[in-house]
Structures are given as C-alpha cells and as structure tokens.
C-alpha positions as CSV (number, residue, x, y, z in Angstrom):
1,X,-151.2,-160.3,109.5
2,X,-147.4,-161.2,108.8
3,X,-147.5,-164.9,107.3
4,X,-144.7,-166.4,109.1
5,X,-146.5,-165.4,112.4
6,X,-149.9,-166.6,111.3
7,X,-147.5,-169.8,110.7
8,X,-145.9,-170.1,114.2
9,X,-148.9,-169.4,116.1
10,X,-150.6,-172.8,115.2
11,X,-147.7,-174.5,116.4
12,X,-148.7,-175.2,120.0
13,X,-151.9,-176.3,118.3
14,X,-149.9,-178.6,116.0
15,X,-148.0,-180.4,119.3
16,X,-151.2,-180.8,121.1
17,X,-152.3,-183.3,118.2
18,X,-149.3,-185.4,117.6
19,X,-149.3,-185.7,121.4
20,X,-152.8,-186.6,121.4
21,X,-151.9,-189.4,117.8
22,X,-149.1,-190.8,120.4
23,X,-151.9,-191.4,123.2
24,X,-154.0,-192.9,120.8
25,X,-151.0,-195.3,119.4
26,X,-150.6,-196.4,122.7
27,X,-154.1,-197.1,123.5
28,X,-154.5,-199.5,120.7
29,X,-151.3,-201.5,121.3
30,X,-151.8,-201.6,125.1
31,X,-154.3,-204.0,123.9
32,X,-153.3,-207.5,125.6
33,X,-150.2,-206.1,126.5
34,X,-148.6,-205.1,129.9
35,X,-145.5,-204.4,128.3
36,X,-146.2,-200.5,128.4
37,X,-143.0,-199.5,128.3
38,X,-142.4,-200.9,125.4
39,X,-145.8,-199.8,123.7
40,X,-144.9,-195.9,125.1
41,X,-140.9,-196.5,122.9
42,X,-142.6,-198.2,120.2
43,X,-145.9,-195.3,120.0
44,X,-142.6,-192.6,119.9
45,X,-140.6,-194.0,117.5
46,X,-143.9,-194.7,115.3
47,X,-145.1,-190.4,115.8
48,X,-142.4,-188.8,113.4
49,X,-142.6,-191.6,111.0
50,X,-146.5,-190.7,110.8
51,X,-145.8,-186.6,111.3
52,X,-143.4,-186.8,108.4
53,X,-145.9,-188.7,105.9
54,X,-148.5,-186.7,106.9
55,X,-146.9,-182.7,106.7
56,X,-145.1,-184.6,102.7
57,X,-149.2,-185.7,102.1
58,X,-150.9,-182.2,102.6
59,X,-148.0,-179.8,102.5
60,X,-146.4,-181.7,98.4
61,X,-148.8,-184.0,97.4
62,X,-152.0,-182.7,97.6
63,X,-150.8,-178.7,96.4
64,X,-148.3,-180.2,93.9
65,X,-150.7,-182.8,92.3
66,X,-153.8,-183.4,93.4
67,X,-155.0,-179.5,93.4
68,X,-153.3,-179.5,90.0
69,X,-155.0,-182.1,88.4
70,X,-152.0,-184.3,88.0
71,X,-153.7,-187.1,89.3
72,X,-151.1,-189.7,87.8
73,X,-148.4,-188.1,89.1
74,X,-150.4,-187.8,92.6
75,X,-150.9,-191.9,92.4
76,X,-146.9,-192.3,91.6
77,X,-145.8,-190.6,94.2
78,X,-148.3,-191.6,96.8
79,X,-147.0,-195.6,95.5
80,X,-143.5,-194.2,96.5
81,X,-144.3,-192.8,99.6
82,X,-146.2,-196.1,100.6
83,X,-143.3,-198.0,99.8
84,X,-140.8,-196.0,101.8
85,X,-143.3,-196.2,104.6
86,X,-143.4,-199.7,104.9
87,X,-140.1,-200.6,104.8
88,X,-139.5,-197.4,107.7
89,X,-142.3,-199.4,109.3
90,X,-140.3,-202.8,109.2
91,X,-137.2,-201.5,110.2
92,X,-138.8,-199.8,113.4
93,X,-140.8,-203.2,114.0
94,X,-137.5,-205.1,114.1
95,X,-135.1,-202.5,115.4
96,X,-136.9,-202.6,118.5
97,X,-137.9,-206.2,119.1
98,X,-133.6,-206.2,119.0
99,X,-132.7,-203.2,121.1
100,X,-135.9,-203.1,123.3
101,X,-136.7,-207.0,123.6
102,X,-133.4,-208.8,123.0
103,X,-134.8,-210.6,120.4
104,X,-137.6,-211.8,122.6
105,X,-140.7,-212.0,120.6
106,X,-142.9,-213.5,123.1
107,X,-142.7,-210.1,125.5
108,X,-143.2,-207.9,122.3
109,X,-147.5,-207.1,122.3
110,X,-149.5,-208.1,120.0
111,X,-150.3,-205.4,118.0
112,X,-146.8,-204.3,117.6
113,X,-146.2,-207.0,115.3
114,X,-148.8,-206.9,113.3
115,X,-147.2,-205.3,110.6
116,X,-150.5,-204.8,108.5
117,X,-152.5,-203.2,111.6
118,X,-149.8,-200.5,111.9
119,X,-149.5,-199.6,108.8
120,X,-153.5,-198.9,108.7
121,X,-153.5,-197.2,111.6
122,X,-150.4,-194.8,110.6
123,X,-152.3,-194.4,107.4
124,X,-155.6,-193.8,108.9
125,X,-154.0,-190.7,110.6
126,X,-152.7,-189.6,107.4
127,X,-155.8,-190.0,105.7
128,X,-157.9,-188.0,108.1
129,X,-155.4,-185.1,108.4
130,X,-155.4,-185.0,104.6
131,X,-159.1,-185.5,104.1
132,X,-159.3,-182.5,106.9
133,X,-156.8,-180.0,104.4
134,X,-158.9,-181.3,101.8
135,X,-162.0,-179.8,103.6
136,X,-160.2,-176.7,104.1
137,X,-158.5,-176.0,100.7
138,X,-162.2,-175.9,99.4
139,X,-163.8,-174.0,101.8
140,X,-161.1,-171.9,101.8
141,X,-161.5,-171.6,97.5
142,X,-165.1,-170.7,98.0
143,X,-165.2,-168.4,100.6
144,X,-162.2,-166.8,98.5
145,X,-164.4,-166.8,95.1
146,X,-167.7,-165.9,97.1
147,X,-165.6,-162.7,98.4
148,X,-164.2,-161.9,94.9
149,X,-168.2,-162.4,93.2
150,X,-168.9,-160.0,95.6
151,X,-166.1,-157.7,95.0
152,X,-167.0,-158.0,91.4
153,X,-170.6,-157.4,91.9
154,X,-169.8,-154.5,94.4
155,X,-168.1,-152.8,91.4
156,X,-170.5,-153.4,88.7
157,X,-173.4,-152.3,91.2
158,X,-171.1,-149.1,91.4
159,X,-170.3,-148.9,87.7
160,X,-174.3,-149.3,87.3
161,X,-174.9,-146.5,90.0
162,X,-172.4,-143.8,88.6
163,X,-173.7,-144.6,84.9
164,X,-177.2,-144.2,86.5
165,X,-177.0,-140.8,88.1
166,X,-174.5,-139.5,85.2
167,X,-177.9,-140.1,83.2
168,X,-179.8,-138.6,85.7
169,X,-177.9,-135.7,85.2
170,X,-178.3,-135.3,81.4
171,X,-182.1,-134.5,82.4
172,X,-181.0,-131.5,84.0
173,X,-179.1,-130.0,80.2
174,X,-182.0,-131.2,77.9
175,X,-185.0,-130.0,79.9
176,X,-183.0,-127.0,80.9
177,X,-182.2,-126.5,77.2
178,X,-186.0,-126.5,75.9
179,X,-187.3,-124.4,78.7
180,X,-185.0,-121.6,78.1
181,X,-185.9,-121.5,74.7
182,X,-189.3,-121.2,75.5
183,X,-188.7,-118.2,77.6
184,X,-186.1,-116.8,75.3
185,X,-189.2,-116.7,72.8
186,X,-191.7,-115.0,74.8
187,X,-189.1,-112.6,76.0
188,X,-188.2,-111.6,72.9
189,X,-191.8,-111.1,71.9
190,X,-192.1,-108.8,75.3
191,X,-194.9,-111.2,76.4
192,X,-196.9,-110.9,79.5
193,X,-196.8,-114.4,79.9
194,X,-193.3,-114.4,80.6
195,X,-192.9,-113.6,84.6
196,X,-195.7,-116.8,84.3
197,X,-193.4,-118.9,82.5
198,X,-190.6,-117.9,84.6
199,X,-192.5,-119.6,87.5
200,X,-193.5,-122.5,86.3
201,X,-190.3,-123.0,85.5
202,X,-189.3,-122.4,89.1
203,X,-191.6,-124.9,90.0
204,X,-190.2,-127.4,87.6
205,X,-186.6,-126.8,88.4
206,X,-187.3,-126.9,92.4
207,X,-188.7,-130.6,91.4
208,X,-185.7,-131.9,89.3
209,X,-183.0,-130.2,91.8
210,X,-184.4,-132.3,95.2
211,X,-186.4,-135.3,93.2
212,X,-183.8,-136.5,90.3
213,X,-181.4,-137.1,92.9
214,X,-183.4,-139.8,94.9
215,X,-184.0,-143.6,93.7
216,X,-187.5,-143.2,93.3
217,X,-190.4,-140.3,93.9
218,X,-194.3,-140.7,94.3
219,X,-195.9,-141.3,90.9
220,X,-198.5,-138.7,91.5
221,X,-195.9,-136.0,92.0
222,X,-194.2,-137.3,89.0
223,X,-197.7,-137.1,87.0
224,X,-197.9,-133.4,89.0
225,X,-195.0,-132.1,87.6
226,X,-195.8,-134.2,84.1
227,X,-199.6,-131.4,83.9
228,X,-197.7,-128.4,85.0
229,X,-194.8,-129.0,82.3
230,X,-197.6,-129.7,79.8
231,X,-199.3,-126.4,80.9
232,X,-196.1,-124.6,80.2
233,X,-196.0,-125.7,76.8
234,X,-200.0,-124.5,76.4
235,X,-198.7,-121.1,77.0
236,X,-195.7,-121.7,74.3
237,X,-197.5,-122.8,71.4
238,X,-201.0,-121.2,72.1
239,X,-203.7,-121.7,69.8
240,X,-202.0,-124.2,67.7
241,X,-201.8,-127.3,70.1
242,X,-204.7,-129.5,71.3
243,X,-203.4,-132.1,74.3
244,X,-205.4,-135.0,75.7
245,X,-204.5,-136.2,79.1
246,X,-205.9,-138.9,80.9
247,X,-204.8,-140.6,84.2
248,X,-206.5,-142.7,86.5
249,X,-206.3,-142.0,90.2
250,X,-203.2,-142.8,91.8
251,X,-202.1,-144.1,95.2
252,X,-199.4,-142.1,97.4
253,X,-197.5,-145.3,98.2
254,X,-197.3,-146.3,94.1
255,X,-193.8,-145.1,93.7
256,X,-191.5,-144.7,90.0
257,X,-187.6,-143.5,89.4
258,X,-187.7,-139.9,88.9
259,X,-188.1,-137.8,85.7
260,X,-188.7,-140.9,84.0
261,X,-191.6,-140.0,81.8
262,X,-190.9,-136.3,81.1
263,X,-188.5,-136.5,78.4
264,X,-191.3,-138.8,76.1
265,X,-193.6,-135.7,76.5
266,X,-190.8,-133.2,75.8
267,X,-189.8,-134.9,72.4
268,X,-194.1,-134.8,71.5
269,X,-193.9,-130.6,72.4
270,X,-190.2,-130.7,70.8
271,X,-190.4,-132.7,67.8
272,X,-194.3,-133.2,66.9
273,X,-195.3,-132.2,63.4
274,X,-198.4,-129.4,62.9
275,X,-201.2,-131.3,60.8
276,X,-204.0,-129.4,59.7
277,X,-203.1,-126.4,62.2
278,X,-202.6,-128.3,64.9
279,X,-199.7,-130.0,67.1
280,X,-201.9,-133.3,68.2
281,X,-200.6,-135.0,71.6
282,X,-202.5,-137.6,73.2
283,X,-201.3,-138.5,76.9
284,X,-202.4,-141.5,78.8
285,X,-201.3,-143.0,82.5
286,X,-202.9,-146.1,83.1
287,X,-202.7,-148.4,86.6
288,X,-203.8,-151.0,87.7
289,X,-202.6,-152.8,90.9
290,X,-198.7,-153.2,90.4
291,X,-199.0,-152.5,86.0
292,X,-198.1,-149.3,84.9
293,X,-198.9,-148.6,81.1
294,X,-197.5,-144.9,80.0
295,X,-198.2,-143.9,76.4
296,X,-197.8,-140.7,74.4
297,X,-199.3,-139.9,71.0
298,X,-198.5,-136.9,68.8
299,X,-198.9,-135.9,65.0
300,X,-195.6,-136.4,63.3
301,X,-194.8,-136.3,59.3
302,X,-191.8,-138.2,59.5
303,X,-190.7,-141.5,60.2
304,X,-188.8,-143.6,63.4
305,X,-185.4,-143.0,62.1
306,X,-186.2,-139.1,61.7
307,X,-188.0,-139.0,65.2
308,X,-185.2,-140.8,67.1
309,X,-182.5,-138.8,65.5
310,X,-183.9,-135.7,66.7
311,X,-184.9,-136.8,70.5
312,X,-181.6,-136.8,72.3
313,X,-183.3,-138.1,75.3
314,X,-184.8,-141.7,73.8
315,X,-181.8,-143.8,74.2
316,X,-181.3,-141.8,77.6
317,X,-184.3,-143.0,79.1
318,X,-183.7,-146.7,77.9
319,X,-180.7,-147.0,80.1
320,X,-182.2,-145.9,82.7
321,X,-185.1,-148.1,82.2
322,X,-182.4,-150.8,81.6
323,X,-180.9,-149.9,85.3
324,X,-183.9,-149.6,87.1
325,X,-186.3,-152.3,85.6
326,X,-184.5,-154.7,84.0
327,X,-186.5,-157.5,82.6
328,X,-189.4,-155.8,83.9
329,X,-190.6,-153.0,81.3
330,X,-191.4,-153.0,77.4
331,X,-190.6,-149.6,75.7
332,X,-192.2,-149.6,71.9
333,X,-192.5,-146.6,69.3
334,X,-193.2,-146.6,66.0
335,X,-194.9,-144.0,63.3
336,X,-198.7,-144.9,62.1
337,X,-200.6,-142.7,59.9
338,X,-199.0,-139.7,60.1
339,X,-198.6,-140.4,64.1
340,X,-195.6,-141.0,66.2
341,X,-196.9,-143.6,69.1
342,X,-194.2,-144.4,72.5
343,X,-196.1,-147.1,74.6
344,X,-194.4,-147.9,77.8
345,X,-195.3,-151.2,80.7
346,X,-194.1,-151.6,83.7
347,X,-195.1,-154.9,84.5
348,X,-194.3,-154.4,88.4
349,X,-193.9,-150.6,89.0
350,X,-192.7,-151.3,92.6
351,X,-190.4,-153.7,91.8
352,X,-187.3,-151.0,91.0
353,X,-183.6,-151.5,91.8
354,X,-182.1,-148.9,94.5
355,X,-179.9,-146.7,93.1
C-alpha cells in the first residue's frame, strides 16, 4: 500500500479525536460555569495548542530521542517544549479574559483560570497520546522482529531441508557404486548367481527410489531391506564371511529416517579386514519402548583414522543424524582388538524432525 495514502486515510480518524479532546475540555470547565460560550472559545483556542504539542511529542521527540537513546537530549527538549507551552497557555488565559470578558474576571469560570489545572489537563492529553505511540512503536518492533525470526528460521529450516535431501541423495552414488561392483564381479566370473544378484538389487533400488525420498519409513522395512542387502553380500563373498544378526521384534507404527543404517553395514562388507579366513560382522537392533540401540561389529586390522578415511559415507550419515535427531542420538566407533565397533542410540526414535 502507497505510504502517503496509508497516511491520509487515518485523517478522519485523527479529527474525530481532537473533536472528541474539545468536548472533553469543555466538560471540565463547564464546571461551575454557565458561561458556555466562553468555555466553547476558550476549549478552541486551547485544541491546537494541545494538537501541536502533541503531533512535536510523538512525531520529534519520541523518534528523534527517546527511541534513540538520547535520553538527555529527550529531557532538554521536553523542558523547552514545557516552557513554550506555558507561556502559549498564559497568553491564551489572558488574551481572552481581554477580548472575550472585557477584563471581567468575575464572568470568566473557574477552571479557566486556573492556570495549573490547564496545564495538566493539556498535558494529560499529551501524555496518553504519547504513552499510546509508545505502545505502538513496540508492538509494532516485535511483531516486526517476530516476522523477521521467522523469516530467518523459514530459511535456515530450508537451508537444513536442501542440505538434508542433497545427502539423501549421495546414498543413491555410494550404494549404487558398491552394488555394481558386485555384479561387475560375478559377471565377469560368468556366475549363475548373477540374474540373482541382479534382482536383489532390483529390490534394493525399488526401496531407495520411493523410500529415501520421504521423511521417515517403517523401521521394519528399513531392517527388511537391511537382511536382503546383507544376503546380497552372502552371495558376494561366499564362503569367507560369517554374519551375526540379531533384532528384536519390531512394531509397524516404530518409525526411523530412511536409509539410515545401511551405509554402517556397507562400510563392515566394504572395508572389514579377513582374520583367520574369515570377514567377521556382528549386527544387532535393539528396542525397547521409544530407545533404539543400532550396533555393527566387524574384524578390521587397522585403526579409526584408516577406517574413516576409507568409508565415504560416515560423516554422511552424521549430518543427517545431526538434521534429523539433534540432541537426541550418540554415534560412537572405535577399533578394539583387532575389531572395528559403530554403536548407535536413539534415545527417542519417534521424536524426528520433518524434513
């Protein structure tokens, strides 16, 4: 909306209240008076004197140095202004006791002379105007500041969201990646196994393409596609891997953000050391009520530094964990006796962030 017509149409609003400051003027010096003529001039000559210290109070002193924090300047000028007004005051007093009264101070009502009582009461106006654009200016400075937290937190949420599903689409690469290589093998070695692989996959693929996309999926279809990527790696390494998996039974309703787990299990299969003939991965979902505890064991020669230089997808899956339960989960992994351990808790697995 144009300013200067915002402006103009509080103007009839604007008149209604100085008329309405006139009829109250002449209320309280009506008192013991039947003079009303005289109260009605006096009221009128009184109402710009009192529109002209109020619009200087709200429109130059309150923006100019009390918003500003000039407060000494703000009592100077306010001194000024009280001065000016009281001498404006005496002159209208006495200008019309001469032009209105003929110098006849008896007919001139009571209140009218009071000098003291008018000045209050033109000040009390003033002061509740002021104290009203007082009201205003901050309610108007919060609203303003609420609407640009919210901006801001609109955009971070945003930021948060985009940074959250370009991670979500690094999954897609990396497990794509290891897959292929898997069938690239077997192909190359003509194996019947192959055309099996090459479903599996399918399976896996038709998960990630209408699951990863959504804020969260059902845990047991996460933990489903979890046993058929681990039996796709069986067929991969064949008599030289031994897996352990253990879950307890899940609930349909317990829900987790999608293809969270997989890429711990794909740096075990990917990065896992052979000891004594074997690849050794131990896998283990525990719940109970709202705590999810994920951990995944596997024979390694190496150290931390080694291991998390090689899995791409650690710091990948720490984000997301960062996104989606912050202040909610504890991510640990470290190398003991020849073993690399990644312990995950969710302390509330349904307590996730939309994304």
């Amino acid at each position: 909306m144009n300013t200067r017509f915002k402006h103009i149409r509080y103007i009839p609003f604007h008149i209604l209240f100085w008329i309405a400051v006139w009829f109250f003027f002449v209320y309280f010096f009506n008192y013991n008076s039947d003079d009303r003529a005289y109260v009605m001039w006096f009221s009128g000559f009184l109402l710009p004197l009192t529109a002209s210290l109020t619009y200087f109070t709200v429109y130059f002193l309150i923006p100019r140095f009390l918003l500003n924090k000039k407060y000494l300047h703000f009592i100077l000028y306010s001194f000024y202004t009280f001065v000016v007004a009281s001498y404006i005051i005496a002159i209208i007093i006495y200008g019309c006791l001469i032009f209105l009264l003929d110098f006849n101070i008896d007919r001139m009502p009571p209140m009218s002379k009071n000098f003291f009582f008018i000045l209050v009461l033109l000040f009390l106006v003033v002061g509740v105007v002021s104290s009203i654009s007082i009201l205003n200016h901050n309610f108007t400075t919060i609203s303003r500041n609420k609407e640009l937290q919210n901006k801001i937190l609109a955009t971070q949420l945003q930021l948060k969201d985009q940074e959250l599903h370009y991670l979500k689409r690094q999954i897609h690469p990396h497990f794509l990646f290891n897959t292929l290589n898997t069938i690239y093998g077997f192909a190359l070695k003509q194996s019947k196994q192959t055309p099996e692989i090459i479903l599996k996959l399918s399976n896996l693929l038709d998960y990630i393409l209408y699951q990863v996309s959504k804020p969260r999926v059902s845990l047991k279809e996460e933990v489903l596609h979890i046993q058929e990527y681990i039996e796709l790696e069986k067929i991969r390494f064949e008599d030289t891997l031994k897996v352990t998996f253990s879950c307890d039974e899940i609930n349909n309703e317990t829900q987790i953000a999608p293809m969270l787990l997989i890429p711990f299990i794909e740096n075990a299969f990917k990065h896992g050391s052979i000891v004594d003939d074997y690849l050794n991965i131990d896998i283990k979902i525990h719940l109970q009520d709202e705590s999810f505890d994920f951990a995944v064991i596997n024979s390694f020669t190496g150290n931390n530094k080694d291991y998390n230089e090689k899995g791409i997808g650690i710091e990948n899956i720490r984000k997301r964990l960062d996104l989606n339960y912050s202040n909610n989960y504890k991510l640990e992994h470290i190398t003991v006796d020849n073993k690399y351990n990644v312990h995950l808790s969710i302390f509330n697995i349904n307590k996730i962030r939309n994304a």
